[in-house]
N, C-alpha and C positions, 0 to 999 in steps of 0.2 A: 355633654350638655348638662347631666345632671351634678359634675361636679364645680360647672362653671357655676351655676346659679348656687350651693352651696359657696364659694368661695365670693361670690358677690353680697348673700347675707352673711358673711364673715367679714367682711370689709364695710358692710353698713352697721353692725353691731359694734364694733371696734371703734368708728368713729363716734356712734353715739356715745358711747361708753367715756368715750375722752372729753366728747362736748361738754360731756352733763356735770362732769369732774374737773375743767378747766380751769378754775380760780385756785387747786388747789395744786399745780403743773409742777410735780413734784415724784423723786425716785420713791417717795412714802409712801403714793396713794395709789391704793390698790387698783381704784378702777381706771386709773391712765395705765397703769402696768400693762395687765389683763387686756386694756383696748389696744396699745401697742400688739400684744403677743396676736390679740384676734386679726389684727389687718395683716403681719408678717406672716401668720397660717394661712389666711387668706391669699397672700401670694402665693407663696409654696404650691398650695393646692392647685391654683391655675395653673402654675408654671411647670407642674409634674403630668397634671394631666393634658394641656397640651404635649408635651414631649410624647407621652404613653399615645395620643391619638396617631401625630405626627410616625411613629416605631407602627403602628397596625399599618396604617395606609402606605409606608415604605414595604412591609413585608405584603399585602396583598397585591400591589405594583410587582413584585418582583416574582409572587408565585403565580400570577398570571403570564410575565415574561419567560418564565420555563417551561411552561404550558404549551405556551403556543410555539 
């Protein structure tokens, strides 16, 4: 939960960051860079921590299956 919301103000930062820098949409300028780099962490992050949630809830499924 908490790294979803980090990864969702990492994807709204990133965008401002590009909005605000738009006229100058270019490999030069730092803060398109910078927003690019914030929205691609921003995935990552989701996409990692879903997987890591996804891995807990398969191994608690499974040490309950031996359990019982």
């Amino acid at each position: 939960m908490v790294s979803t919301i980090i990864s969702v103000a990492l994807m709204i930062i990133g965008i401002v960051m590009i909005v605000v820098d738009l006229g100058n949409f270019s490999d030069k300028s730092y803060p398109v860079m910078v927003g690019i780099g914030f929205i691609v962490g921003s995935i990552l992050i989701y996409g990692l921590s879903r997987a890591v949630g996804m891995a807990q809830m398969r191994k608690e499924e499974s040490k309950g299956k031996v359990e019982n």
